[in-house]
Each structure stands twice: as C-alpha cells, then as structure tokens.
N, C-alpha and C positions, 0 to 999 in steps of 0.2 A: 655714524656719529663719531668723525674722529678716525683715527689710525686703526685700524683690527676690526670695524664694522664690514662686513660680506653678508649683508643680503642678497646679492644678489650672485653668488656664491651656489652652483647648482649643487644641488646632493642628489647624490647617487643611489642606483637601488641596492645597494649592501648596506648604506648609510641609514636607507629609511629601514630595512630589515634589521638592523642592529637596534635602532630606535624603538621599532615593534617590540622587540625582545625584551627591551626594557620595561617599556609602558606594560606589557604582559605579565611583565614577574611584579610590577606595581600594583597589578590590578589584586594578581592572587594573592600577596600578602597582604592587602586590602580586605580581602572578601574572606579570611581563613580569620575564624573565630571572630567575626562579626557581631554574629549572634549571642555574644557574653552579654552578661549582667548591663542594666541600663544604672547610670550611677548619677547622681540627683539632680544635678542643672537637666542631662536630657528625659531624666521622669516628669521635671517640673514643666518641662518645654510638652511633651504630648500630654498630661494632663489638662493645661491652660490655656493649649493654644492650639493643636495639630488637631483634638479631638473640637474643636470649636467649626461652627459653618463658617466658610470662607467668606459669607460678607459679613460676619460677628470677626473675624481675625483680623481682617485686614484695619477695624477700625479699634483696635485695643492695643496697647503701648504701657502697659503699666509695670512694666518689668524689663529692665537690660537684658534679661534674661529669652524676649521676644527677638529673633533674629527673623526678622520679615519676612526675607525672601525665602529660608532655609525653613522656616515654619511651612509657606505655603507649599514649596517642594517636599516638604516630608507629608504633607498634607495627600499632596499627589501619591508620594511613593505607596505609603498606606491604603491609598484607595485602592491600587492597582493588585499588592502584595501582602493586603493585611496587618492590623497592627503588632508587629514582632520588632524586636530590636536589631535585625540584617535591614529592616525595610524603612527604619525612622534613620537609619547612617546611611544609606544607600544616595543621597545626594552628597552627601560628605567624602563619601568614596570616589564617587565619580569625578567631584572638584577635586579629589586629590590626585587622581588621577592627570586630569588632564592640567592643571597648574606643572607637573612635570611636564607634559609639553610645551605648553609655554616657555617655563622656565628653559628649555633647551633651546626653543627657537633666541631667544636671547643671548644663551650664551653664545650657540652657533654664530649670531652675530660678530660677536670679540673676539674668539678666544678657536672658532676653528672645529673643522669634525670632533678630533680624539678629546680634546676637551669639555667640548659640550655633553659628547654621549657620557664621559665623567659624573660630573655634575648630575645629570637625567639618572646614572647610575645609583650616584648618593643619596640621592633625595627619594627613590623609588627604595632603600634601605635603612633610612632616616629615621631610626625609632622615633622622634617628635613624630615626625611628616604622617609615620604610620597611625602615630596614638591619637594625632587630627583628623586624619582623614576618617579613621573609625570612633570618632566622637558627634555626634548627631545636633553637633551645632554650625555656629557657618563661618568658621574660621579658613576651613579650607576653600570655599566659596568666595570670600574675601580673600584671601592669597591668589587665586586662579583670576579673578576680576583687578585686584589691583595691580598683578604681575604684566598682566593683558593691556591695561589702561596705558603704563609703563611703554612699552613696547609701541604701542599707538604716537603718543606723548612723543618719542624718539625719530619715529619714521614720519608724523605731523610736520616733525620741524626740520625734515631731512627734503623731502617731497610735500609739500602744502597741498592739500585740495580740501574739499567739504566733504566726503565718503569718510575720510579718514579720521578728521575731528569729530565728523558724525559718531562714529564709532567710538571714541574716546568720551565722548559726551555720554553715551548710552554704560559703558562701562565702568564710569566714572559714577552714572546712578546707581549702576544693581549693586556697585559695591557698597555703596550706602546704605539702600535699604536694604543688604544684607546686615551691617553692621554699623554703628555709626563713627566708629573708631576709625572706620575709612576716611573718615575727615582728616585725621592729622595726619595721616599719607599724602593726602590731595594737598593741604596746605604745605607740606616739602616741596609738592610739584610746582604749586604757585609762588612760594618761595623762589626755589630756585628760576622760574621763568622771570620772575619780575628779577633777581639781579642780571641775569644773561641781558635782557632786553635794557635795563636800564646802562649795561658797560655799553651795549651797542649802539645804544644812543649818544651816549657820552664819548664813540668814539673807539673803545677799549678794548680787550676780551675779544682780539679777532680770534682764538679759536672757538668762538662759543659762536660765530655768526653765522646760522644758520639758514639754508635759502627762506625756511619758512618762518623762522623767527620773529620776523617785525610785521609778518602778513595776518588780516583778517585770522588766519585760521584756529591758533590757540585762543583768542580773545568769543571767539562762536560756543571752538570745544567745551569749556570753560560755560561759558555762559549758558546753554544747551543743559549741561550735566546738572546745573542749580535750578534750571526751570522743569528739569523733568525729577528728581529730588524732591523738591519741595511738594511737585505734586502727589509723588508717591506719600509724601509723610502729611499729605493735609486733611484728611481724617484724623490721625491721632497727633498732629504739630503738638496740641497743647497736654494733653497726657507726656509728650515727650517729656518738653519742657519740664512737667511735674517730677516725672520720675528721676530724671538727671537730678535736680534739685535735691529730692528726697533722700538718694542714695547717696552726698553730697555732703547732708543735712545727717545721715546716719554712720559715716565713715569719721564724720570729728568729735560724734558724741561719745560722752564717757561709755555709753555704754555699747559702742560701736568699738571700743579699744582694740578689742581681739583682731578686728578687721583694719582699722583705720593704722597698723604700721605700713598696710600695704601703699600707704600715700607717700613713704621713701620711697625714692627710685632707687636705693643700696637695695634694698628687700627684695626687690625684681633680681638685682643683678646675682644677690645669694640665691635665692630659690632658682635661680641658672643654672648655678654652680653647683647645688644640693642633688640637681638631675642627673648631673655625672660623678655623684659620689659613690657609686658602688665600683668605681676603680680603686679605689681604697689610698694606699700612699700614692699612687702614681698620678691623682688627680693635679696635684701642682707642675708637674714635669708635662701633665698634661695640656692643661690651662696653658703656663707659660709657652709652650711648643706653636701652641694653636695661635696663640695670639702672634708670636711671630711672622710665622706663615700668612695668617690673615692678614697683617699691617703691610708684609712685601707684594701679596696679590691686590689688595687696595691702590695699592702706590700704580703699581704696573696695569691693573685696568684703567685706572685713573688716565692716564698715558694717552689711552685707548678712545675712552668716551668720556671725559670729564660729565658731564651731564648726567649721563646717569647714575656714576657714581657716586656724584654730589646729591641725589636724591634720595639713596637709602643713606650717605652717610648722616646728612642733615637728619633725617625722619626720625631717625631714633631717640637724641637728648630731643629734638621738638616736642614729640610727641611726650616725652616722659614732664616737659616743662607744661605745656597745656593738659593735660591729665591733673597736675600737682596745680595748678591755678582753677580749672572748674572740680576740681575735689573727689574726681574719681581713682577707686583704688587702680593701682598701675598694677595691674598685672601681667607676667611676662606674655601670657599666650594674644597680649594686644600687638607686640611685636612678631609674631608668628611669619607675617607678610616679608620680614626679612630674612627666612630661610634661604632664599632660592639664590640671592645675592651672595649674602657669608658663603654656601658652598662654589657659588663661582669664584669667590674672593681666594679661599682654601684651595681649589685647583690649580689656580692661576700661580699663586702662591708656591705653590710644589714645584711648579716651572720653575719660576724665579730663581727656588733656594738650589735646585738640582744646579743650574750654571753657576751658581756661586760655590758649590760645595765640589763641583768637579775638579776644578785645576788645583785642588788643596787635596785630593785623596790621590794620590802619586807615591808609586814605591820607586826607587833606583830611578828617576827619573820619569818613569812614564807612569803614564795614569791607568789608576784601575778599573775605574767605572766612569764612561764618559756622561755626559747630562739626563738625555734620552732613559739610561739605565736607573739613574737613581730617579727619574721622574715613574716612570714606572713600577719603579719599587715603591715609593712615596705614595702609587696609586694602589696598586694593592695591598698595601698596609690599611689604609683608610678603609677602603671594603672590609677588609679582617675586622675591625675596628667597631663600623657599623657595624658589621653581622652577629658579631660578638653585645654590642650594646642595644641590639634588637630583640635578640631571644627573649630577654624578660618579659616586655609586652605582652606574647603570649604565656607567660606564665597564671599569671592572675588577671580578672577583671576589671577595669578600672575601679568600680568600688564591688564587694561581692552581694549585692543587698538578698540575694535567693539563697546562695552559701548558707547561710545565718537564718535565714527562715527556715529550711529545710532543718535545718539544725536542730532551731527552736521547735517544732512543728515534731519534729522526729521525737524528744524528752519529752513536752510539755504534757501533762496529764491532765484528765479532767481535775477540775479543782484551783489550777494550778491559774497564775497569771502572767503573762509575756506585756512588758513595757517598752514602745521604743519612743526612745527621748531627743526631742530637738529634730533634726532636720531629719533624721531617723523618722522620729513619727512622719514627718509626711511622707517620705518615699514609701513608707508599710501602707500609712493609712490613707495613703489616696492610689497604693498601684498594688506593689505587693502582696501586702497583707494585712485586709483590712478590718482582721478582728482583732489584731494587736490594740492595744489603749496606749492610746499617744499622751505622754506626758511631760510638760512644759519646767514646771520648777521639782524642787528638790520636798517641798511639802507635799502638792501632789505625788510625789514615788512614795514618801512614808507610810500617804493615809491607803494609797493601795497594796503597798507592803503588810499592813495591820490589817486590812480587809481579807486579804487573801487567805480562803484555808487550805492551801496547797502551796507550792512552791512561788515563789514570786520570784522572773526572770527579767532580765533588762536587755538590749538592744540600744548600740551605740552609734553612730555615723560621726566621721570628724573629728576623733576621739577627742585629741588637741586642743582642738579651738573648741566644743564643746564644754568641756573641764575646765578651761581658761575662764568663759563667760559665763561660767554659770557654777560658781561658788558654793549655792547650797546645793544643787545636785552631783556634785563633786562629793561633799563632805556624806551627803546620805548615803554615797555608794561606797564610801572608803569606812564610815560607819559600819554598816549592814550586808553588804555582796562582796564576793568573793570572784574573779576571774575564772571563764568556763574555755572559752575559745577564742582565736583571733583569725578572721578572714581578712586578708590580705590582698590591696588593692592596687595598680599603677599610680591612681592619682594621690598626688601628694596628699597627706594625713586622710589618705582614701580607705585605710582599713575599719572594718566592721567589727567592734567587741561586744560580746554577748559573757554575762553576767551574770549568778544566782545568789541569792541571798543566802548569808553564812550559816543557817540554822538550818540547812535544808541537804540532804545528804548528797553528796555526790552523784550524778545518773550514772 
C-alpha cells in the first residue's frame, strides 16, 4: 500500500526466531497470575451466560455485557479446564497473543524487520495489552479480528481476488459478534473506502488507486460480512435493539449520573491519562514527549500507506461521535483496537525524531551519536518504560473480591452480620460468597445493622461510584462504620472496602 509496504519481503529464520521469542515472552506474562481474583463484568459474564447451555446463550442479548463469541469460547475453555478464572481468560490470552502477530505482520509490512519486532516487543509488554488479554472479555478478540480484517482490507485492494474478501468478510463478522463496537471500526473502513473510490471516480487521489479499488471485491467483502452478521445476530436482533436502547435510556437518567459523564468523550481521554498517573510529575513531560513522537510517526507512516493510516486515524473521533449520538457510555477500552497502531506510530516516531535530533547533538564539529544510535537508545528506553509500568499489574488483582472475603470470613463471628452493597452484593451473592446479605439502599443496612446481635460488617465494590449514587447508603456508613481494610485493585475504582460498625470493637 504505498512506499514501505514489503509483503513480499521474505523473513528469514532468525527473523521468525526473534519473533518466536517474543510471542513466547507474550504468552508467559499472559498466563503468570492468570488465575487472580475474577473482578465483576467477568463474574457477571460466567454467571449469565458461560454457565448457560449453548443453545439458551446463543439466543440471549440482554446485556452489552454478553460478548458472543468470547462467551461461547470461554464456554468451550470451561468444558475442557473447568470453571476457574486461568480457564474463563484463556481465550482472551490467546487473542492476546496472537493479535501481536498480526500486529507485526503489519507492521513488517511498513516499517521493515527491526521495527516490526519493535512494536511485537511493546505490545507483548503493554501493561493495557497485558490487563486485556488477562480480562475474560473479548476485547483482545476484537483487536486480533479487527487488526486481521485491517490487513485483509489492505492486501484486498492491493491484489483483488474472492479468497481474500472472503476472509475479510468472515473477520469482519466474528469481529461483531464478538463485540458490536466493531461497528464503528468497520464504518472508518467504509468511510475511508467510499472516499478513495469516490477521488478515483472523480479522477483524483491517484495515490489512493488501487488495482483492486474499483473491482467487485470490496463491495462482496462488505456485503459478505453484513449477511453473515446479521445472521449470527438473528436470534437475539431484537433483544439487541432493546438493550442498546435501555442502556441509552439509563446513561441520560438522573439517576444514571454517576455513569452518564461517561458520554463526554473528555472523560475517556482523562481516564487515559489517570492510567499513567503513577509517573507522578513526569506525567506531563510524558504525555507531551509521547504525543510528539506519535504525530511525527503518523505523518511518516502516513507517507507510507495513507490508507491505513487514515483508518485508525478517522476511527477514533468517529467512533467517540457515534457512541455520543446512539447514547452509549464511551468508554476508553472501546478504543482498545487502536493499540497496535499508536505503538507502530511511537516506533516509527523514534525513527523520525533520532534523524532529526542527530545533526544538532555535534561537539567541535562532529557528531556524537549518529541516528541508528539514538534510535536505539529511544528503543530501549521504551522497554525500560513498559517494564517498569507493567510491574503493577501484577501486583493486585483487578478487583480483590476473595481478599475481602477471606478477610470477612477470617473476623466474622457467629452472631455477627457481613453486608455486601451494590455491585458487591452480586459478585458475593451470585459467585463468591453467597451467605453474605446483599443490600440495595441505605435503609436496608440500618435495619440489618439494628438486627444484628453481633458485629455488623459491610463489603464495598466501586467505592466511588457507589457513594456517589447512592446517598443514603453513603450517609448510613459515615453515620454508623468505621474503616477496617482496603483491597486494592488494577481496575480503575477496582478497590474492595470492608467496613465495621463503630460500636463494635476492633478484631
């Protein structure tokens, strides 16, 4: 596509063994602590839907929280492995996995051996890429199918045949009924295809004219991908419908508030920004560096393949403008799909700035590091970088929900009463721990508080958003309990607080 495409570009067996090496170390920091804590979206996911018979799952939609294809794959992984939380992420793993090779055949494409294995490097160090790929939904599923579709989409309109769009067609579904957020991917792609085709009609845009550009084969792919889509979705089409609506319908109500800022697309870009704030002052020097970097490796892929890089750069404000028009919250991890780009963009980038930065770092004339040198150095900084903002992940579980049981469970006396409130109560009371008493408002904790002739304990999820939306059970605990412990979690407002009632002595 463009200057710096080498498909056809053989690699070498040290190439494919460096590659190996990579996907290898991908895999093991994938598969190491796996088996943490399950944290609520994937409790709520094998509760409602993995533990469901496969011809009851395939026809239930009643929840975003339903990711089709990754439901019926953890379905499988379960049957095989039992239901434990290594075996409900074990598809998630695997798409994490191998969306790194994707993403490298692509870059290989542009950007050349040492760059690509780059890239393939980052992404297999990727604190996000790790915290997805070990999360038991199908977001890495959806990055490995739409990174794939991508790649199709490219070599479609390079070499036209039907095998190919076949494939694009087919990749273009799973990514759907993995997620439907796939959609606003595929409409950048159709986007950008109907301008290409419409300059080349007009005459225009000869580097955008592609042999297969104006043939049969995009208009099959395309059409292929919505016929076999709608079939997967025609069981539950209208549950769809329903639930988009509802959660639509619950995002603008008052008392959807706590949730419904997530319909700024600013709030996306902060809670970005919030995930790299344990650099502490250097976050700005940060940010600002990165973005630099990113906007000269954009410019210079761009160069390259305009097409594709007009596809992630469109997807993004697209997607955040049709999200903010059918009413769903934007949340950042719906942009996920654009990992694999940004770290191409950031290599390429490093290229860039090293020949810019070379003929200006000269003592007495000559220079001290020539380009090669500071790219280099640019590259292993970045490793430093990742490696360094990867550790955390494993430190805690994305939420601790067994931490705090075991906690609770280890004190609590007979006599005594353990309350988990809001999203809490269901993670206890449908997997966990289902003697807990799950309790809704702030009247219900009183009258179990006044019941209790033992200690009355409480159990938190969400803290945040919790306390925000729920007023009186805020005031009863800032009334009546006192702070016991805080389990501490990856996912944002992921920690677990466990509470006792102030009359009650300390254990």
């Amino acid at each position: 596509m463009g200057r710096g495409m080498n498909e056809g570009v053989n690699v070498g067996k040290r190439e494919w063994g460096a590659l190996a090496l990579v996907l290898a170390l991908a895999l093991a920091l994938r598969l190491f602590k796996a088996d943490a804590s399950l944290w609520y979206d994937e409790i709520f996911t094998v509760v409602n839907y993995v533990r469901l018979p496969t011809s009851q799952l395939i026809g239930v939609f009643d929840s975003l929280n339903n990711h089709m294809l990754y439901s019926l794959l953890a379905q499988a992984s379960v049957g095989l492995f039992g239901e434990n939380p290594a075996a409900l992420r074990l598809p998630a793993i695997l798409f994490g996995v191998g969306s790194i090779f994707v993403q490298w055949r692509i870059a290989r494409r542009m950007m050349g051996a040492p760059g690509a294995l780059v890239v393939a490097l980052l992404l297999a160090l990727s604190y996000h890429h790790v915290w997805f790929s070990q999360n038991a939904r199908g977001y890495t599923g959806l990055l490995f199918f739409c990174s794939a579709a991508t790649l199709a989409f490219i070599k479609g309109l390079e070499k036209p045949g039907w095998r190919i769009w076949a494939s694009y067609g087919l990749l273009v579904a799973a990514a759907m009924y993995t997620h439907m957020s796939a959609g606003f991917f595929f409409v950048a792609h159709g986007v950008v295809y109907a301008w290409m085709a419409g300059r080349a009609l007009l005459g225009r845009g000869a580097q955008y004219r592609e042999p297969g550009l104006l043939s049969w084969g995009p208009i099959f792919g395309i059409t292929l991908s919505i016929i076999i889509t709608l079939a997967l979705y025609a069981p539950v089409i209208q549950q769809a419908l329903s639930t988009i609506n509802e959660v639509s319908k619950a995002s603008a109500a008052p008392s959807g508030a706590a949730l419904a800022e997530w319909r700024n697309p600013l709030r996306a870009v902060q809670e970005i920004g919030r995930s790299i704030s344990s650099a502490g002052p250097l976050v700005p020097v940060i940010v600002l560096g990165a973005l630099l970097v990113l906007a000269a490796g954009v410019i210079d892929l761009y160069r390259r393949s305009p097409v594709l890089v007009t596809i992630y750069v469109v997807h993004v404000p697209l997607a955040m403008l049709l999200l903010y028009i059918v009413g769903v919250r934007i949340w950042p991890r719906y942009f996920f799909v654009d990992i694999g780009f940004i770290f191409m963009a950031i290599v390429e980038g490093v290229y860039v700035w090293s020949r810019i930065l070379a003929p200006w770092l000269r003592w007495q004339g000559k220079s001290m590091f020539d380009a090669p040198w500071i790219a280099r150095f640019g590259m292993v900084m970045m490793v430093l970088v990742s490696i360094a903002l990867l550790i955390p992940n494993y430190l805690h579980p994305k939420q601790d929900f067994t931490g705090a049981r075991d906690f609770l469970r280890s004190y609590a006396k007979p006599g005594d009463s353990i309350a988990a409130i809001g999203l809490a109560g269901y993670a206890y009371g449908h997997y966990y721990a289902p003697e807990f008493t799950v309790v809704e408002t702030g009247a219900e904790l009183e009258r179990l508080r006044r019941a209790t002739k033992g200690r009355s304990w409480v159990v938190i999820a969400f803290p945040n958003q919790t306390l925000n939306a729920r007023p009186d059970v805020k005031a009863e605990l800032v009334a009546h309990y006192t702070d016991m412990d805080t389990f501490k979690g990856t996912l944002g407002d992921g920690e677990v607080w466990t509470l006792i009632d102030k009359g009650a002595a300390k254990p």
